[in-house]
ROTI-451165 format. One record per residue: residue in three letters; x, y, z of N, C-alpha, C in turn. Coordinates in steps of 0.1 Angstrom, whole numbers, plus 5000, padded with zeros to 4 digits. Layout:
<pts>
ALAXYZXYZXYZ...
</pts>
This chain:
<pts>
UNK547661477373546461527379546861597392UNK545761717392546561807407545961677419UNK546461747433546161647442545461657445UNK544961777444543061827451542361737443UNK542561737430541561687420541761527426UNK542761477429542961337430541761307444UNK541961427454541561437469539461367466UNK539161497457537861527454537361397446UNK538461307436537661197433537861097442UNK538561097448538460947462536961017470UNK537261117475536161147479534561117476UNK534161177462533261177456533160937458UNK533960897454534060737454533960697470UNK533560817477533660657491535160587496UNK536260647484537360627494538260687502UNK539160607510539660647522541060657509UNK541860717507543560787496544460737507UNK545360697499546960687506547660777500UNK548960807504549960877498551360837503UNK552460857500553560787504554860907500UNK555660917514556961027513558060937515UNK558761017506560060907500560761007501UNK562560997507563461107507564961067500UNK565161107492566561147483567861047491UNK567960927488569460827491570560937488UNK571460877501572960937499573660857492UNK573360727486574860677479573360577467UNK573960567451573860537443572960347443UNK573560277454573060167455571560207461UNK571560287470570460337479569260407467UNK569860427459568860517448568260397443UNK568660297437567960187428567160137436UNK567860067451566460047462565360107464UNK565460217459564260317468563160287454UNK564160317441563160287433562660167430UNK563360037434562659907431561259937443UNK561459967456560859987466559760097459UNK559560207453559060237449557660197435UNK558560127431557560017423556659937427UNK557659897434556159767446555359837454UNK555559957462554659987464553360077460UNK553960067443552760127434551760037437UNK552259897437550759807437549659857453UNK550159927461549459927473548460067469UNK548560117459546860217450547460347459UNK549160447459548760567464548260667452UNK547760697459546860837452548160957448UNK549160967455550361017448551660977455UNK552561057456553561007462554561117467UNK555561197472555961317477557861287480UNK558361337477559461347470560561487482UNK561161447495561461547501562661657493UNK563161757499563761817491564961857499UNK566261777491567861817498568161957494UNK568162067502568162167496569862237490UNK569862227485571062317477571862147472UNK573062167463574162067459573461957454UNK574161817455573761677451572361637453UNK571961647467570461607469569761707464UNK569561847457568361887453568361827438UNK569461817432569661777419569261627421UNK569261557429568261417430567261427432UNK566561497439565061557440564661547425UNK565461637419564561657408564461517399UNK565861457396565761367389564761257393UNK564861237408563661127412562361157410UNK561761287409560461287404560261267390UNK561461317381561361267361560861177365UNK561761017373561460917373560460837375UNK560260907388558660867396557660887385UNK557861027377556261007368556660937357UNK557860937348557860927334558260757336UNK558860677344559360547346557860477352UNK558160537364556960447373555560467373UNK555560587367553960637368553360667378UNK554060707385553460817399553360927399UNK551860997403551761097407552961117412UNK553261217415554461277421554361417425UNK554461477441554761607446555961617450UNK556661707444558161727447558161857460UNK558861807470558961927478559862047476UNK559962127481560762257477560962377491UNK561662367494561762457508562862587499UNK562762707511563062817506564862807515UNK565262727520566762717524567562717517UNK568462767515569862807509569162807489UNK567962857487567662817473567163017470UNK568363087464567763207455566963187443UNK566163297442565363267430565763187424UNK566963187415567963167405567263017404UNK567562937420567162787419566462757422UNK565562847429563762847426563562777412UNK563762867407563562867388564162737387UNK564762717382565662587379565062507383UNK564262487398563862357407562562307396UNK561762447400560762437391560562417378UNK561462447368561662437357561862247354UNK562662217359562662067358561361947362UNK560762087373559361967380558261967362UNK558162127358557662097348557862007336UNK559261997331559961927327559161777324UNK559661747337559261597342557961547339UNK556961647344555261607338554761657354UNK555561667365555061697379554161817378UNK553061797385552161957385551761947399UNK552561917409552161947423553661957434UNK553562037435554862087448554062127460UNK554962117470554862097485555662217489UNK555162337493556262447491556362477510UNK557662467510557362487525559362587529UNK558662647543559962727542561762637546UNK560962517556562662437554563062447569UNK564162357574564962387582566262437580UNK566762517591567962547588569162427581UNK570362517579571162397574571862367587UNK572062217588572962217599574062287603UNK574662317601575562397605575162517611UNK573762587606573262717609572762677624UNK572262707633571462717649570262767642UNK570062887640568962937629568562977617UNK567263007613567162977600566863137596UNK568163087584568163247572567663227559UNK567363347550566963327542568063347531UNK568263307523569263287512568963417507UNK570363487504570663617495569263577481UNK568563697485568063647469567063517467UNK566463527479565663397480564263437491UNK563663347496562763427502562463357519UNK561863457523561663447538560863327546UNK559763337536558763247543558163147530UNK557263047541556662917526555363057517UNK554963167526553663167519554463267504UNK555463367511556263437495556763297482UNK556963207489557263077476556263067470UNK555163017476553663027473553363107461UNK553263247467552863357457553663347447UNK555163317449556263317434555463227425UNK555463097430554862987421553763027415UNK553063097421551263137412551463207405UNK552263317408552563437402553263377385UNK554263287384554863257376554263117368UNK553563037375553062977366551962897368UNK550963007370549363027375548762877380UNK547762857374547662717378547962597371UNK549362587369550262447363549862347376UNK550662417386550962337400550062337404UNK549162217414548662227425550462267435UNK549662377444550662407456550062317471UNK551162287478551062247489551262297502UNK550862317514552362377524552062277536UNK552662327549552562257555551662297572UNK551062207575550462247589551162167600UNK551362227611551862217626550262207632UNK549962077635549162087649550062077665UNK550762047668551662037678552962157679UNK552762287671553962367667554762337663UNK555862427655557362467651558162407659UNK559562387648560662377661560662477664UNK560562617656561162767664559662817669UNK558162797668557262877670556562757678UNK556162757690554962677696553862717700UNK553262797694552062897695551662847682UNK550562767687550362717675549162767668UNK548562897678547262957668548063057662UNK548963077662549863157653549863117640UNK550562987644550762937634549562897621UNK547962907629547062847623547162997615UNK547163157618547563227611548063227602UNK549563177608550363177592549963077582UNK549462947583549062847576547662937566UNK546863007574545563107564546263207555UNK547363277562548063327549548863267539UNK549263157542549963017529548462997522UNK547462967525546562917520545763037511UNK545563157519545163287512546263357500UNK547963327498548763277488548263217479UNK547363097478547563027464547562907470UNK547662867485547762697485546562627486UNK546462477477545362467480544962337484UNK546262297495545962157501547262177514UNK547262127525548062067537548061977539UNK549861947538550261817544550761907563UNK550361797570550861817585552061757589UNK552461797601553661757607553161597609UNK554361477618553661377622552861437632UNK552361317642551361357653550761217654UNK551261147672550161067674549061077684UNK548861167685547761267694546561237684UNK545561167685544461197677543561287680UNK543161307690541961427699542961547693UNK544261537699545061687698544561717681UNK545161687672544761697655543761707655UNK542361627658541261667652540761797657UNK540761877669540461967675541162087671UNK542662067661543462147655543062187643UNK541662077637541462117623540262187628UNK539862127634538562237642538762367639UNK539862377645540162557645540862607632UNK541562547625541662597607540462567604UNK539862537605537762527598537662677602UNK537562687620536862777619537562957619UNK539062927611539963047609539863057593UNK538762977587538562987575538962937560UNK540062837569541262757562540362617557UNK539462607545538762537540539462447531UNK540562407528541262347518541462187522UNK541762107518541861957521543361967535UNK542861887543544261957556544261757558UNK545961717549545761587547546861547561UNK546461437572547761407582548761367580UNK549861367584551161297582551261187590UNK551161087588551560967597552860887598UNK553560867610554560787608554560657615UNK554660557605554660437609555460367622UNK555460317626556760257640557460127637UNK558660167630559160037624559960017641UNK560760087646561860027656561260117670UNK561260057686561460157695562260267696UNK563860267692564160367690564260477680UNK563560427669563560547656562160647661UNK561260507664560660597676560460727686UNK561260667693561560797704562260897700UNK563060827692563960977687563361037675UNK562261037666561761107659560761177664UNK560061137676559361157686559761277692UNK561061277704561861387703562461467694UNK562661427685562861547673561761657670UNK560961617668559561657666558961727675UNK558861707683558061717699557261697701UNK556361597695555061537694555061497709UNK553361467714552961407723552661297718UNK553561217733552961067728552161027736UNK550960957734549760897747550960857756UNK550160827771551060747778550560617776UNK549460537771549360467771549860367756UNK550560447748551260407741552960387743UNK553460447754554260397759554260297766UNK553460267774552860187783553160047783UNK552260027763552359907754553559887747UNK554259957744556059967737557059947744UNK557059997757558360007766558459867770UNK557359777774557759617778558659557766UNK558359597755559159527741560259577733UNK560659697741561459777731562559717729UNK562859587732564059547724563959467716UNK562559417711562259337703561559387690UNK562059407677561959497667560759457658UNK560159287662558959227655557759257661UNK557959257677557359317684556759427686UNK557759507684557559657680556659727671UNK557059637660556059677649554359577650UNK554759507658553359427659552059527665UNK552859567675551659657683551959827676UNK552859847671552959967665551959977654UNK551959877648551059867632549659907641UNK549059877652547859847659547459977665UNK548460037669548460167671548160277667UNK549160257653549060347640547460347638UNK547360207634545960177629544560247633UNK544560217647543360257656543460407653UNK544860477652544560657653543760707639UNK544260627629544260657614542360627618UNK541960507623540460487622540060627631UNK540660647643539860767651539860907638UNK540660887628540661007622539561017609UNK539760847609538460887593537260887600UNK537160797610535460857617535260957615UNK536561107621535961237624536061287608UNK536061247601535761277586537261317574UNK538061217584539561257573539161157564UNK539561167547539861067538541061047534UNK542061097538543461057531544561067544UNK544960947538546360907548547160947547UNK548661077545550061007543550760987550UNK551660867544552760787552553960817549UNK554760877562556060877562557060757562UNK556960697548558060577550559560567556UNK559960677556561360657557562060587546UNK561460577537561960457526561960347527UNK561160297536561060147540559360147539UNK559359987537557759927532556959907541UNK557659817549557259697559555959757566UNK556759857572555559907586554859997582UNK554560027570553860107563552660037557UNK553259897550552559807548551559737558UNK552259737572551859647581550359707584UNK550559877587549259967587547859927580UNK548859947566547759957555546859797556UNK546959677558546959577558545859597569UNK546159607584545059647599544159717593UNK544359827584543359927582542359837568UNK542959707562541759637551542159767534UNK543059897540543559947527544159907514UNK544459747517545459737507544759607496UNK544859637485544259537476544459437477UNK543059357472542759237481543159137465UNK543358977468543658907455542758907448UNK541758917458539758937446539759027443UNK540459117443540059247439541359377440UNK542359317427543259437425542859507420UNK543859597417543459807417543459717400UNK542459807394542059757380543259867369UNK543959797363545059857354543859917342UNK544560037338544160117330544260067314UNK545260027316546159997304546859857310UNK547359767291548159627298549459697307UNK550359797305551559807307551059967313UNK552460007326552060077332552160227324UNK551260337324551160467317552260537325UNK552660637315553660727322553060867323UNK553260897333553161057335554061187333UNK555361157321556061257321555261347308UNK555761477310555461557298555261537284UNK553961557282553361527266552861347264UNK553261267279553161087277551861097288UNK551161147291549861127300548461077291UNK548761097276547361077270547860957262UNK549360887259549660807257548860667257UNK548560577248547760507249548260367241UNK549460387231549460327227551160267230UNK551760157226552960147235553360037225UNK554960037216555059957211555759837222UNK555159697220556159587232557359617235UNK558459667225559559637232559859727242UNK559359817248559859887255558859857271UNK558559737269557159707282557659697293UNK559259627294559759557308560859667309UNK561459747298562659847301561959957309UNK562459997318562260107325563260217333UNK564160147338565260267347566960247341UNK567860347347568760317341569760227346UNK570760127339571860067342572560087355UNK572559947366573459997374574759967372UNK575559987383576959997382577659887381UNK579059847374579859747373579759667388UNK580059697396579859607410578859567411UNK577559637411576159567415576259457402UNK576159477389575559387377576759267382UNK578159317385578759157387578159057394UNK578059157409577359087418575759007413UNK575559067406573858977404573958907396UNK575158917381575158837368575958727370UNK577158737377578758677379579458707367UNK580058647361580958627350581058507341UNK579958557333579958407324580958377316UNK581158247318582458217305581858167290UNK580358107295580258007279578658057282UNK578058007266576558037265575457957281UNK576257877287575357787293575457887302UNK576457937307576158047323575258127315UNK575858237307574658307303573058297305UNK572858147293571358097299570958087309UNK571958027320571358007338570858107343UNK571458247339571158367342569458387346UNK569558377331567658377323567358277329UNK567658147331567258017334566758127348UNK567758147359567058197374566158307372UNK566658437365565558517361564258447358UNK563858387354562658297348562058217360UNK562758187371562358147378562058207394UNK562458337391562758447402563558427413UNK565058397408566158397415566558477414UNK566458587401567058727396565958787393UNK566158917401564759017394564959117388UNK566059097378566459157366567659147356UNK567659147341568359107334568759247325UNK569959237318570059367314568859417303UNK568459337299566859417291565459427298UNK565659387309564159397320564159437335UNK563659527337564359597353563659547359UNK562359457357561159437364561559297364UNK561059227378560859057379560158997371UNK559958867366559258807360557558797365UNK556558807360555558887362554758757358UNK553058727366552558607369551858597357UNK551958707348551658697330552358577323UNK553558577329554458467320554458307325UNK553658297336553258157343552858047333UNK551658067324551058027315552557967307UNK553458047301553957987290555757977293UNK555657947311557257987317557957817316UNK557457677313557657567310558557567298UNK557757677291558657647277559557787272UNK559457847277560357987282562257877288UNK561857847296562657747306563357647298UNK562657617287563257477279563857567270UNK563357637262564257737254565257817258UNK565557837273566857927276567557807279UNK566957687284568357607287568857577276UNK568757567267568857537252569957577248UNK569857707255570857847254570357937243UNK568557967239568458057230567658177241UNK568058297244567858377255566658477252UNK565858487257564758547258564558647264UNK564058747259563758887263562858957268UNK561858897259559958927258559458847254UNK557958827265557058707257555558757262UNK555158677256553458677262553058597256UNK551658527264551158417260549358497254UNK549258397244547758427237546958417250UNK546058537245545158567257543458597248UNK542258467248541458457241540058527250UNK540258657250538958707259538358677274UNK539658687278538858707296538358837300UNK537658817309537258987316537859037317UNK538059167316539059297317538959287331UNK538559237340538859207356539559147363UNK540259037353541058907354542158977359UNK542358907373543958937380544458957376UNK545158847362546358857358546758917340UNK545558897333545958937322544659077320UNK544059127330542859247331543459387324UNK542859467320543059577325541759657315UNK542259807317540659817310539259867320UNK538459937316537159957321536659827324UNK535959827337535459657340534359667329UNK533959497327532759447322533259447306UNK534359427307534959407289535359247287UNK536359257275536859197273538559197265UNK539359147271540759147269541459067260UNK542059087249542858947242544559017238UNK544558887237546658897234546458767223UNK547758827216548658757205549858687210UNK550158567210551158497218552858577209UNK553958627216554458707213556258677217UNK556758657213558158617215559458687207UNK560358727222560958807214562158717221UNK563958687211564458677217566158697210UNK566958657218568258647208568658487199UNK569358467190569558357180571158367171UNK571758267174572958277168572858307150UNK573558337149573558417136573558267123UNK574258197130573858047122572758007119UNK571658007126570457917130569358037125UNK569958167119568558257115568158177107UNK568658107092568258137082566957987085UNK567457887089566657797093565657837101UNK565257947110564557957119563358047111UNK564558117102562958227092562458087083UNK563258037078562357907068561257807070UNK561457797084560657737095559357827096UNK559757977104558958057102557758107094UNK558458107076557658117069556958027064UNK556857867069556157777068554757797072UNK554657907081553157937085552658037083UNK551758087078551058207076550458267084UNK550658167098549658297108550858407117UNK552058327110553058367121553958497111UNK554558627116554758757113556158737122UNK557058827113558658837127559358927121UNK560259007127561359047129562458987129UNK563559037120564658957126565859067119UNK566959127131567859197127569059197134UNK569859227133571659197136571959317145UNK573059367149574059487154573859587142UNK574059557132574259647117573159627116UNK572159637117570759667111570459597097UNK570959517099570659397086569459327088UNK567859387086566659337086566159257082UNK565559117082564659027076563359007084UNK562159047072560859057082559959007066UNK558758947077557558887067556158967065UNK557059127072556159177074555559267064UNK554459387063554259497055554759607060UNK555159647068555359757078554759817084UNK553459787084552359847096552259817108UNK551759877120551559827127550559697132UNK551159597140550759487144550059487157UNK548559507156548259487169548259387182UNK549259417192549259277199548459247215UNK547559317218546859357227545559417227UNK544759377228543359497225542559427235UNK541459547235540159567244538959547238UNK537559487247536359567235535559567247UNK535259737250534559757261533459817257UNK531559807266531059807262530759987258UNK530360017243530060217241531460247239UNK532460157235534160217234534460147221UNK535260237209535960137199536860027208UNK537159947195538059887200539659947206UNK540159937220541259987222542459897222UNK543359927212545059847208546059897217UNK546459937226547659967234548859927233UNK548959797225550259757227550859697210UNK551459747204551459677190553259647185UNK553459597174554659567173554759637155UNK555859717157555859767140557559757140UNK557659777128559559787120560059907128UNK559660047125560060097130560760107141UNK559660117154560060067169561159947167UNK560959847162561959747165563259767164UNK563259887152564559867144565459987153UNK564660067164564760157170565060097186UNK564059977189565059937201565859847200UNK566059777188567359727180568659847184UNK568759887188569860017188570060027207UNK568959987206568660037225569459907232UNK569359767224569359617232569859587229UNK570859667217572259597215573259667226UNK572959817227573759897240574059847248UNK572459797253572459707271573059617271UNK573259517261574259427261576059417260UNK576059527251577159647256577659657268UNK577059697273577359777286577359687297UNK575959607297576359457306578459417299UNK578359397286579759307288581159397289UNK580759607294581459627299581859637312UNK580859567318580859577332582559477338UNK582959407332583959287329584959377320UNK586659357327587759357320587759357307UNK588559447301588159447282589059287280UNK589959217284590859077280589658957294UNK588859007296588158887307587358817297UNK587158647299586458577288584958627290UNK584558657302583058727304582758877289UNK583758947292583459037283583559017270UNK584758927264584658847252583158837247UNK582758717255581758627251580358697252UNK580158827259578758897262578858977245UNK580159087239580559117232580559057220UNK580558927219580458827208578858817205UNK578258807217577058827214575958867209UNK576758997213576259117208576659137193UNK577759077190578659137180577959017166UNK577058887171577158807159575658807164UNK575058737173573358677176572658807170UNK571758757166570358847157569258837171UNK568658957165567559027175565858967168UNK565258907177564058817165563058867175UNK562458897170560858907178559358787167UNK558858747171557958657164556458657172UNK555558647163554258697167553358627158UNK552558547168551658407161549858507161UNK549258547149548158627147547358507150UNK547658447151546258357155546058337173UNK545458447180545658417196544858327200UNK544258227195543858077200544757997207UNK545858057206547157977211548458027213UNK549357957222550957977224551657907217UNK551457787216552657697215553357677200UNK552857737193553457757178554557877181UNK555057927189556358007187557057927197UNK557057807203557957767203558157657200UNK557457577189557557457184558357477170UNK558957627170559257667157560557617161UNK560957577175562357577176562757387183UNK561657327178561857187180562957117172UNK563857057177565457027167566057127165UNK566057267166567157377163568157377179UNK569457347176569657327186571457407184UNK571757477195573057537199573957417203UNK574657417196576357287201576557357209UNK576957207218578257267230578257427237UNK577157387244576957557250577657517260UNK578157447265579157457277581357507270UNK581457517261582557577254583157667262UNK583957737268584357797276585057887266UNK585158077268585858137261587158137270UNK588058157265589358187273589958297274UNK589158407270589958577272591058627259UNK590858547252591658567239590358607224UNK590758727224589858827209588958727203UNK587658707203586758657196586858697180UNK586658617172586558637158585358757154UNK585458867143584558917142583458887132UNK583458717127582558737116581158607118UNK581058537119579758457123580458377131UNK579358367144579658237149580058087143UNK581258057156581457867156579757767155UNK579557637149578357587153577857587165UNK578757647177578257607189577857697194UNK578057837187577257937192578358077198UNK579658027200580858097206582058027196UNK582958157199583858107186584958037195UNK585557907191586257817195587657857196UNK587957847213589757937214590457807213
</pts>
């Protein structure tokens, strides 16, 4: 959705919009942070989110990939910025080409600072002079795909401080094709609102949204402060300089500060915030919280869908989602980080402990779930907990859900004034000994449906091959809505995906280390089972299926010597 459109329905609703700017990590660990960081603060309701732009090399090429991500992973709106610095057409094109790509339909076009090294700013061979010629390139080439953005100076330029100049040049960005402003920071509130005064009355009618920067430290403070050349009240010095060495402090009265300007701004009739995070939450959070912004436990942001919608290209009207892909979202990190979070298991019991802390949120992710354990799985995490100590490892679950309000905190989503149900749902791994007992078991009951398949796609199911509805709606004037189902197909498709991740977790480990052995064995003999009880009156029949099925000696230790390649030892790992 463009941003104006996002602007115009807060508006039309009586609300006050967030937004949130996020800038391109220099090193690889920094990238996963920003996106876990990114995720959590989806739950704080921004209306989009803005994506700075490293111009030329490594950082533009993360620019882009972090917006795929942002929309098609996390489901954020997303504005990618785009300055005209060291970028010829050539990578104009390209930049753009990928925002489309991604599902992004809003860029922030602005002209950039120089590169450091330059004193002043040139325009790239082949590239263009100012934000408003980007402007016109973008309309010109791909009419109204984009909402366009640019940017406003109420306090001036680093190079221009005439700032009714600048309200000129801002009316020609806007008489280009733009048809929203983001502003510089600014903690001047009189100064800003008296700045929009005068783009009102120079005829610059477009949404003119502020930039706010939170105050996490006194000195990031001052020195962005000085960078900028913002005025700062004196009486906000006043209140900061007795504490500036105390960084709790800082943000105490800084959050209060922030706060009060943000109120002096929506009185004079602003509705949207955005916040310059820096990549950090805290004092952004601390704002939003003073200002009553942020969703309350009575009253979270109501989910559209059970599982979050994606916004990449052709996945926006998406509605329907088979399970296994509910908790997978981002890509694999690197051999050091998975050590550091997994260790090195020698036998099925570490393994379990793994899941055992995952399960309990010691770990907030396992190689098939990027996301923490989620207050969905509270209900049926007693017996989740008994089954991984067990040592049978769990992947996916959900608990029968027999018609609560589509308003319900935890299992809601949906148009309010409905009603919501789930199929109690279990997916997990199983030594290749203990399938044939576990389907015999299985087919003892007729309400219960499963999957069950190997590394080699060796399939056993009780099923027809249709799809299995495991989630649905019934809201009032709406068919019934299924969102979430389980079929052969998909399974046998992320069957391919969850034997990789397991893979790749046990390359993280020496090819002769007993960790890689035994993750590899795992992979190489346990069967992939998913099980699904049609009767949602209840949970506890998918795991009563596994009362007396029991793994020997899960404490067995591998020793780094070649696992056998053909069915597991009774204990689950093959005996060195």
């Amino acid at each position: 959705m463009h941003i104006r459109e996002k602007l115009a329905k807060n508006e039309a609703e009586g609300k006050t919009g967030i937004s949130f700017e996020f800038f391109p990590p220099k090193t690889a660990q920094g990238v996963q942070n920003l996106y876990d960081r990114m995720d959590r603060m989806h739950g704080l309701g921004p209306s989009f989110i803005d994506i700075t732009w490293g111009a030329g090399g490594r950082l533009s090429d993360l620019t882009c990939e972090m917006v795929s991500v942002a929309q098609s992973v996390y489901g954020l709106e997303t504005c990618m910025h785009l300055t005209c610095t060291d970028m010829p057409v050539e990578k104009v094109d390209q930049a753009l080409q990928a925002a489309y790509k991604a599902g992004c339909t809003n860029i922030l076009a602005l002209r950039g600072d120089p590169p450091r090294e330059k004193e002043a700013w040139e325009a790239a061979e082949n590239g263009f002079c100012y934000a408003k010629d980007l402007v016109k390139y973008i309309r010109e080439k791909y009419g109204n795909h984009f909402d366009i953005g640019v940017g406003g100076y109420p306090e001036g330029a680093d190079d221009n401080t005439d700032v009714d100049q600048l309200i000129d040049h801002l009316k020609e960005k806007v008489d280009a094709g733009s048809s929203f402003v983001v502003t510089q920071m600014f903690y001047d509130a009189d100064n800003f609102i008296e700045w929009v005064k005068k783009c009102r009355a120079k005829g610059i009618n477009v949404p003119i949204i502020p930039g706010i920067m939170p105050i996490q430290t006194y000195a990031s403070f001052i020195r962005r402060s000085n960078w900028t050349k913002v005025k700062v009240p004196s009486e906000w010095m006043e209140a900061l300089e007795p504490v500036k060495n105390d960084d709790s402090a800082v943000r105490d009265i800084g959050k209060t500060l922030i706060a009060n300007m943000c109120r002096q701004l929506i009185a004079a009739g602003i509705k949207h915030l955005h916040f310059y995070t820096m990549n950090l939450a805290q004092a952004t959070q601390l704002v939003l919280k003073e200002l009553e912004l942020t969703p309350s436990e009575d009253s979270p942001i109501q989910r559209p869908l059970p599982w979050r919608p994606s916004l990449g290209l052709g996945r926006r009207s998406e509605d329907v989602r088979p399970v296994f892909w509910r908790n997978r979202n981002s890509s694999y990190g690197t051999n050091e980080q998975n050590i550091k979070l997994w260790g090195e298991p020698k036998s099925i019991k570490d393994i379990s402990d793994i899941f055992v802390n995952f399960l309990t949120g010691k770990l907030d992710r396992l190689p098939w779930s990027d996301s923490p354990i989620t207050t969905e799985a509270h209900e049926i995490q007693e017996d989740l907990l008994k089954l991984n100590q067990r040592g049978f490892l769990t992947i996916n679950s959900q608990p029968a859900v027999n018609g609560v309000k589509s308003s319900h905190p935890v299992y809601g989503w949906g148009p309010k004034n409905g009603f919501v149900y789930q199929k109690a749902y279990l997916e997990l791994l199983v030594p290749s000994n203990l399938i044939d007992e576990l389907i015999t078991r299985i087919e003892k009951n007729d309400d219960l449906t499963y999957h069950a398949t190997n590394k080699k796609g060796e399939l056993k199911t009780n099923t027809r091959d249709s799809p299995n509805a495991l989630t649905w709606g019934i809201f009032a004037g709406r068919e019934i809505i299924q969102p979430t189902i389980v079929e052969t197909v998909s399974f046998l498709a992320w069957k391919d995906e969850a034997y990789l991740l397991g893979e790749h977790w046990s390359k993280c480990h020496d090819a002769a280390s007993p960790s890689r052995q035994l993750i590899q064995h795992v992979m190489d003999d346990w069967y992939l089972v998913n099980i699904v009880d049609n009767d949602f009156h209840r949970s506890n029949a998918v795991f009563e299926l596994f009362n007396g099925l029991e793994i020997k000696d899960l404490n067995v230790e591998v020793t780094g010597k070649p696992l056998t390649n053909g069915h597991a030892e009774p204990n689950g790992v093959a005996a060195n």
